[in-house]
N, C-alpha and C positions, 0 to 999 in steps of 0.2 A: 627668516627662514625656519627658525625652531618653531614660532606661532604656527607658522605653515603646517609642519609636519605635525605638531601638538594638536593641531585643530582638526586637521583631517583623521587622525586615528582616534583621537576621543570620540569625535562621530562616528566611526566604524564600529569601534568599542560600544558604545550605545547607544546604537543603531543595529547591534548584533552580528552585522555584518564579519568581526571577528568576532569567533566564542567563547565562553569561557574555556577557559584552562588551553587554548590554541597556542603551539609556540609561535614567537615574532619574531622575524629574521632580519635584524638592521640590514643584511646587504641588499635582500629583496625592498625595505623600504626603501632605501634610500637608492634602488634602479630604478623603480615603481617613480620615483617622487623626480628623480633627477636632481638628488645633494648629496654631499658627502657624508659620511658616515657620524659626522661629529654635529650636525643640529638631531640628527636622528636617536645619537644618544640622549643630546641635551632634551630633547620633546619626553624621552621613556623615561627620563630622570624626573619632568614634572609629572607624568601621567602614574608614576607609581608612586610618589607625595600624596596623589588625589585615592591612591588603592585604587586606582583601573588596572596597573599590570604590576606587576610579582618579578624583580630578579632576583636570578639564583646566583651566586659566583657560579663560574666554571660547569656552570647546567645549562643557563638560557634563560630568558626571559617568555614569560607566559601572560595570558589576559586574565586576570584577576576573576576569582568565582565569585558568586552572587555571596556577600555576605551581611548578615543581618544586620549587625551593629552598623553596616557603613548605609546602610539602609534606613534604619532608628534614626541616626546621626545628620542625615540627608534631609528626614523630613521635619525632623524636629528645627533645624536653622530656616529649611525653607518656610514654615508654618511664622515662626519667629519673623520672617521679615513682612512676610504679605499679609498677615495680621495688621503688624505697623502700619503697613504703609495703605492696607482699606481703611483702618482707622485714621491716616491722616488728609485721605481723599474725600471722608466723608464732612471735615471742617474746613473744607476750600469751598467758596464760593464757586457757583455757574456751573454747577457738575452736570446741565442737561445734555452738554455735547459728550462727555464722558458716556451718559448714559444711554444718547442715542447710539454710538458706535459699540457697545459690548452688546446692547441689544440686537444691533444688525450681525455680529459673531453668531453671537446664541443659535440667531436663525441659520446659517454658515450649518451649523454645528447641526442641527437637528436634520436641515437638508442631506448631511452627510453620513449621520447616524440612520435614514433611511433607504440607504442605499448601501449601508455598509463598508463606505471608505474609510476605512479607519484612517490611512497615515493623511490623507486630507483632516481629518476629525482633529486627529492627534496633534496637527499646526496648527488649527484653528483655538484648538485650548491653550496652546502656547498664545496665539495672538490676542486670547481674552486676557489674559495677565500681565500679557507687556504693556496693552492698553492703562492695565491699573498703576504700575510704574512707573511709565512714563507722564501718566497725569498728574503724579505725585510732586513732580518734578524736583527729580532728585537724579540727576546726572551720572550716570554709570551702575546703575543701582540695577538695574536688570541683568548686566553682569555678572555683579554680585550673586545673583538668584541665581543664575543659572548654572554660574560654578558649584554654590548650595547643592541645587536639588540633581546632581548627576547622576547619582544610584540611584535616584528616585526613576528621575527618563528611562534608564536602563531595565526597570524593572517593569515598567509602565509597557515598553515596546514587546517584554517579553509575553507580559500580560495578555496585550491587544491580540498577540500572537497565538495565545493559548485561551483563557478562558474571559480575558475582556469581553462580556457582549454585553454586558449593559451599560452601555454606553449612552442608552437614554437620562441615567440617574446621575451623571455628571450634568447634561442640560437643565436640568431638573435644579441642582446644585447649584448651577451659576444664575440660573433665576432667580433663584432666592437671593443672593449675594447683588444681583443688580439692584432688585425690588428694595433691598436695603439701604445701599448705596443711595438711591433715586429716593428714598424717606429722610436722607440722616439719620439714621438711628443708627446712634453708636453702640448697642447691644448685640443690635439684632447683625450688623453687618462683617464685627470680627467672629462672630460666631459661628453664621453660614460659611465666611470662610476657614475655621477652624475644621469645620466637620466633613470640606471638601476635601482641605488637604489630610487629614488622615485616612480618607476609605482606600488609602494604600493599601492600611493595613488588613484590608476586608479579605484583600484577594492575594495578598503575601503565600501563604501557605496551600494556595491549589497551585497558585503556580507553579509552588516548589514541590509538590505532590505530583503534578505532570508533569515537571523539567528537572527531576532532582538530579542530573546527569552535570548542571549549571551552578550548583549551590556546592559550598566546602562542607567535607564530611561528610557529605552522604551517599562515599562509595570508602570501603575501608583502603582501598589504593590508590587512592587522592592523594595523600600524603606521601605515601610513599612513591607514588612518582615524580608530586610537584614540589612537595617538601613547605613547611611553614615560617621558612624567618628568608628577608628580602636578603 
């Protein structure tokens, strides 16, 4: 029951769906959800471990603002893993069937980028990477990533939301990383992916320039209404 509730407001949470700095009302969760009060704690007890939400003693508990280190901290483990794991997909044998299905993404992905679906897009780029994990074969490992990169998704959606539009220079990105892949070239393929996962950083600060209502401190009564220690 706590997965339950854990897993539907992490989605909310980074799916924006709730906002930052929004108070969260265990008794509305736990109407909303039909539990009692006590996995709905246990769920906000893991969800602020991860810095998605903020409790205050005797104030309330709030969704966690955009903050950069958990951001840095996000992409730097996620870069760490799918690095590895292109690099150990590239010394497995028979990777044409690997290669046929990210390429048929790709195309997913370009078809959607011309039409402008982003949250289709935004699956489909999830679906090119779980391709690469799961070929890896390495059992639960996608997991792993995706608990990694959660401030990354949260910031991505806000992105897509705001000034994401080139969305063609991520296809662009995973070409290069297939083309690699489909070479074995162990240079060229931790690299392409090295430079995809960082163009987070390209778009960090417009988005915070257009949504700074989202990010910690950048209203001087932030603090003084959400307060800073859990």
């Amino acid at each position: 029951m706590t997965d339950r509730v854990y897993l539907a407001m992490r989605d909310q949470i980074v799916g924006l769906e709730l906002e930052p700095f929004s108070m969260i009302s265990e008794k509305r969760i736990s109407e909303e959800m039909g539990v009692s009060r006590t996995p709905v704690r246990e769920a906000l007890a893991r969800l602020a471990a991860h810095n998605l939400v903020d409790i205050y003693p005797q104030r309330g508990t709030f969704v966690s603002p955009f903050r950069r280190p958990d951001l840095e901290r996000s992409q730097f483990l996620r870069e760490a893993l799918e690095v590895a794991l292109v690099q150990r997909v590239i010394e497995l044998p028979d990777r044409a069937e690997l290669v046929k299905r990210l390429r048929a993404e790709v195309e997913l992905q370009e078809t959607f980028a011309s039409i402008l679906d982003e949250q289709r897009f935004f699956q489909s780029d999830e679906d090119f990477h779980r391709l690469i994990s799961n070929y890896a074969g390495l059992p639960g490992l996608w997991e792993e990533i995706q608990r990694s990169k959660v401030h990354m998704d949260r910031c991505r959606h806000l992105a897509l939301a705001s000034v994401e539009k080139d969305i063609k220079a991520i296809t662009t990105q995973h070409i290069a990383i297939v083309d690699a892949v489909e070479a074995g070239d162990a240079v060229a393929a931790p690299a392409a992916m090295s430079i995809h996962l960082r163009r987070i950083f390209n778009t960090v600060d417009k988005v915070m320039e257009l949504n700074p209502q989202y990010f910690e401190g950048k209203f001087p009564n932030q603090t003084a209404t959400h307060g800073n220690a859990k």
